[in-house]
N, C-alpha and C positions, 0 to 999 in steps of 0.2 A: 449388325452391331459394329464392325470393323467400321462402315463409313461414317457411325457417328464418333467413333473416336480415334485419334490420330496414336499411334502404338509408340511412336515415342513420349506421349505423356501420360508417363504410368508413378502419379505419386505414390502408391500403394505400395509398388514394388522397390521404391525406396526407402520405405519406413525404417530398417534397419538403419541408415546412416543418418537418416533424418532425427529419431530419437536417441544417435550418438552423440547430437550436439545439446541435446539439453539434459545428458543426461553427465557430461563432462562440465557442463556450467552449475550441474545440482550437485555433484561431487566436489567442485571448488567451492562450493558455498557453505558444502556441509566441511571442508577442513577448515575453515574459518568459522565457521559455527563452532567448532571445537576447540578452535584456538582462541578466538576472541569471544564469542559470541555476540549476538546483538546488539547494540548500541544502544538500550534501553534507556526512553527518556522517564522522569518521576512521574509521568500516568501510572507505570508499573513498577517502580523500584522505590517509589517516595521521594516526598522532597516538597521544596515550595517554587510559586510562580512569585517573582516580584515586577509588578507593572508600574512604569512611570509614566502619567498621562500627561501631554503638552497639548496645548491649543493648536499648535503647527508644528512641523518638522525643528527638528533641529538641522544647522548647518551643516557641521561636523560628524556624521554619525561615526565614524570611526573613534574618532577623539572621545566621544561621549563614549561610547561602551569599551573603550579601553580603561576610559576612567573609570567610570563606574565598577567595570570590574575588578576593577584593582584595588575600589573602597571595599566594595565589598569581601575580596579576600581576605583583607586588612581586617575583617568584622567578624574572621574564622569562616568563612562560608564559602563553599567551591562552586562556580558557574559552571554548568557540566554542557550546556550548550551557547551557539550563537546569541546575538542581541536578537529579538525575534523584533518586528513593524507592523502593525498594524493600526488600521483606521477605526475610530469609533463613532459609533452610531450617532452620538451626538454631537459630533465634532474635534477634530482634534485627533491627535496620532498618541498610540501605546507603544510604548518599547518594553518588552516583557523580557525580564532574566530570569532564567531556570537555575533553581540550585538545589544542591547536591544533598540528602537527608542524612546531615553529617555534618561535624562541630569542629574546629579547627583539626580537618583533617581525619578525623573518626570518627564512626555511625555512631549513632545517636540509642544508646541503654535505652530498654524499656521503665524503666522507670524515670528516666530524665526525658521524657518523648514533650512530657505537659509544660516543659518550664522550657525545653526548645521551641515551642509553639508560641510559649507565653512570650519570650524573648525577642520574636520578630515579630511579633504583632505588636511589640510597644517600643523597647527600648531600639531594635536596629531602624524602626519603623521610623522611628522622632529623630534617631542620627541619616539615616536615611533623608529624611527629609529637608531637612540645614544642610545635607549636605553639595541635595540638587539647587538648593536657594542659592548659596556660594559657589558653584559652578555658573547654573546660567548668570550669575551678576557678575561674572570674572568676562564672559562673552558677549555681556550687553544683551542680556534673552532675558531679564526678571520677568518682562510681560507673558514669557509662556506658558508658566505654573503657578499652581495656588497650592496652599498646604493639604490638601483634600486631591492633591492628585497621585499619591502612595495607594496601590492596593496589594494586599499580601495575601495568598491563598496555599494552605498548607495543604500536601497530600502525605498523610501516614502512609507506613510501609505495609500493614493491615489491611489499607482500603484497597491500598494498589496490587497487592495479594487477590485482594476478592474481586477486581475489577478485570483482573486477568484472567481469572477462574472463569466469569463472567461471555469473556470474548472469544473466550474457545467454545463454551457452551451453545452462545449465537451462532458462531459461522459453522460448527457442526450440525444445528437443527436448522440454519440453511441450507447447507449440502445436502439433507437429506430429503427437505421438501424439492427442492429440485430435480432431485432424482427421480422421487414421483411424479412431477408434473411432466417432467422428459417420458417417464415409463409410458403414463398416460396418455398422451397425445400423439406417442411416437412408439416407440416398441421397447424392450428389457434391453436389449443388445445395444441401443440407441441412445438409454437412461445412463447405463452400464459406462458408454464410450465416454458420454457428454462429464459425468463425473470423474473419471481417468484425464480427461483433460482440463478440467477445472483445478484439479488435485498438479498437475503438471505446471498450470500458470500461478498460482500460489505459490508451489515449491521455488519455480525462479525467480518471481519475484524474490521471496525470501530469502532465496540464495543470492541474487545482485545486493539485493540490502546490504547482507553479510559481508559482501567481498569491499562495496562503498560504505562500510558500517560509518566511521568517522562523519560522512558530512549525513549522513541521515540515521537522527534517532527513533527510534519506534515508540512512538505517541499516541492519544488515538487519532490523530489524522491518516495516520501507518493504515487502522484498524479501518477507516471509511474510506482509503485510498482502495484495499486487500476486498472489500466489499464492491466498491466500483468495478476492480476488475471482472469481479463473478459476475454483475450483469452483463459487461460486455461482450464478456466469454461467452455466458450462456447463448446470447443474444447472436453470435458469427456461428453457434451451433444448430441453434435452430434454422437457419438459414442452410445450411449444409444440410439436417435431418431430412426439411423439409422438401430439398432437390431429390435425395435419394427416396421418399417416398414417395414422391412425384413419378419418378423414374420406376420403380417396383410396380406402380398400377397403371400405366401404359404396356401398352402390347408389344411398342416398340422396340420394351427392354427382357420380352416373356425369354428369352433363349441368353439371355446375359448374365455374367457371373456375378458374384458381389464387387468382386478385383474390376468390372467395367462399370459396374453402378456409380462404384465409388468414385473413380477416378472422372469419369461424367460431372457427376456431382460436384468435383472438386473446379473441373474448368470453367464449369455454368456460374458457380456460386462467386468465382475469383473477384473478378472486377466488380461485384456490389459488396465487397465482406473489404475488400482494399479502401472503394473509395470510401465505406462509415466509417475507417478508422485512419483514412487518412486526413477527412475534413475533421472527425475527435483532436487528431494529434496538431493539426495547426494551430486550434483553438487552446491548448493543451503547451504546443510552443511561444504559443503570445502571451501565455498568463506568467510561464517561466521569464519571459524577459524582461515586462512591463509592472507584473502582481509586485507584494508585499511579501515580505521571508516570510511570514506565517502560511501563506499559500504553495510557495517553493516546496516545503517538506512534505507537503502531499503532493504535488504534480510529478517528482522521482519516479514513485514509485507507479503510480497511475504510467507513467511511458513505460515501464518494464513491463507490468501487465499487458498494456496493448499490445504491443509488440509480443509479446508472448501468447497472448489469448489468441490473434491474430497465426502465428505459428501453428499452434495445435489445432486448432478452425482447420487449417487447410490442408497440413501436414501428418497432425495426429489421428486426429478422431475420426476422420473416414475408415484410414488404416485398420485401426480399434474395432471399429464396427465390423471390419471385415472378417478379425481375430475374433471376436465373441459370436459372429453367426457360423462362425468353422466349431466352435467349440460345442454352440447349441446342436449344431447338424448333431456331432459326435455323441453328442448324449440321447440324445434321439434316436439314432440307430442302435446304439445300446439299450436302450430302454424297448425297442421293437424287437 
């Protein structure tokens, strides 16, 4: 066994400092969770989207959502995010304003929820609208809207209450088919690891969120970004599982410990768990630089994931494996 592995690459035996560093970046996230908390966007706190559609870009995008938000304060109403861009299917570009489910400044009584509703679906909707008419005719832009390009979509504090309930609900009875597919196909100790480390790339992402709360709000792109990860994660686990299974039914490895299985596993699997997440993350750098902000808010946190899911792939969950087949020995001999 000595000549299939070189004895200074012993990831295993560094697990202890290797899970000091994420476990120093899950404690800064959590004093920020505590201090701030998450940067929740109105998916889960309420609020409304207001989208302005144009035939084509505007010139100025600064100028424009400066102004814009600035009517809009003027209207009682707080923008709690950036001017968001995106393209539409039929032509033509959206600039979407998130605002705040609150009235000049304070939340909005449940019994006043139906005449804040009413309120921007007609009367800020119609000042709204004269008031991008007088804009682009002050820049020479009249040709890039029609009165029909205001769309206003409300999220109650209710809905976003139950849509939250909702999302924890999902990525728990993820987690937990996972675990069985890992049990299954691989062993308990294997299911056991691969969840420990799923649970680990959630936690930092959630924590980098926390500490960048300001430019990123947790929306559901947050929610499909947090879901991405888990495939990919899963995805550098099984790859890892699948070397150390590989390794347990050759002969080659009949007199090796788990401490060399693993560390095996770890150098064999490197450079194909590197290069899927290095060709991910280029693809991944090009949409950050070239995409639309509405794509920006989910690429954050997708790089924290990888970058993380990638970590515990290599660093953690072999380790883990190692700690839960010392723990089944232990209970086994007791039970004998």
């Amino acid at each position: 066994m000595s000549k299939l592995m070189k004895k200074d690459f012993n990831i295993v035996q560094r697990f202890p400092a290797l899970i000091a560093i994420s476990l120093i970046i899950i404690f800064t996230g959590l004093v920020f969770l505590l201090g701030e908390g998450l940067n929740l966007g109105i998916d889960y706190k309420g609020g409304a989207k207001v989208e302005i559609e144009l035939v084509d870009e505007i010139t100025d995008k600064e100028a424009f959502e400066e102004h814009f938000t600035s009517f809009m304060k003027g209207e009682g109403y707080t923008v709690v995010d950036k001017m968001m861009e995106s393209p539409l299917t039929e032509g033509g570009i959206s600039y979407e304003f998130r605002l705040a489910y609150e009235y000049n400044g304070a939340g909005v009584a449940a019994e006043a929820q139906e005449a804040f509703i009413t309120r921007l679906n007609n009367e800020f909707k119609n000042d709204l609208t004269e008031e991008v008419e007088s804009y682009l005719a002050s820049v020479n832009s009249s040709n890039l809207f029609d009165e029909e390009g205001i769309n206003v979509a409300v999220i109650g504090e209710s809905s976003s209450k139950s849509l939250l309930n909702r999302t924890f609900i999902a990525l728990a009875l993820a987690l937990v088919a996972i675990l069985v597919y890992i049990m299954i196909r691989f062993t308990v100790s294997s299911g056991l690891a691969s969840i420990c480390g799923l649970a680990h790339d959630v936690l930092i992402t959630v924590s980098l969120t926390a500490i960048f709360g300001k430019y990123l709000p947790v929306n559901m792109t947050f929610i499909a970004a947090i879901i991405t990860i888990i495939g990919y994660s899963i995805n550098s686990s099984i790859v890892i599982f699948d070397k150390i299974r590989e390794c347990q039914k050759s002969t080659a490895f009949a007199y090796a410990s788990d401490e060399e299985i693993a560390n095996y596993a770890i150098k064999h699997s490197l450079v194909k768990i590197l290069l899927s997440i290095l060709t991910t993350l280029i693809m991944v750098v090009a949409l950050v630089l070239f995409s639309v902000s509405t794509i920006q808010e989910f690429i954050l946190p997708i790089i924290f994931g990888l970058l993380a899911g990638t970590f515990s792939a290599l660093c953690l969950n072999p380790s883990i494996w190692v700690l839960f087949r010392k723990i089944g020995s232990k209970l086994k001999s007791k039970k004998a």
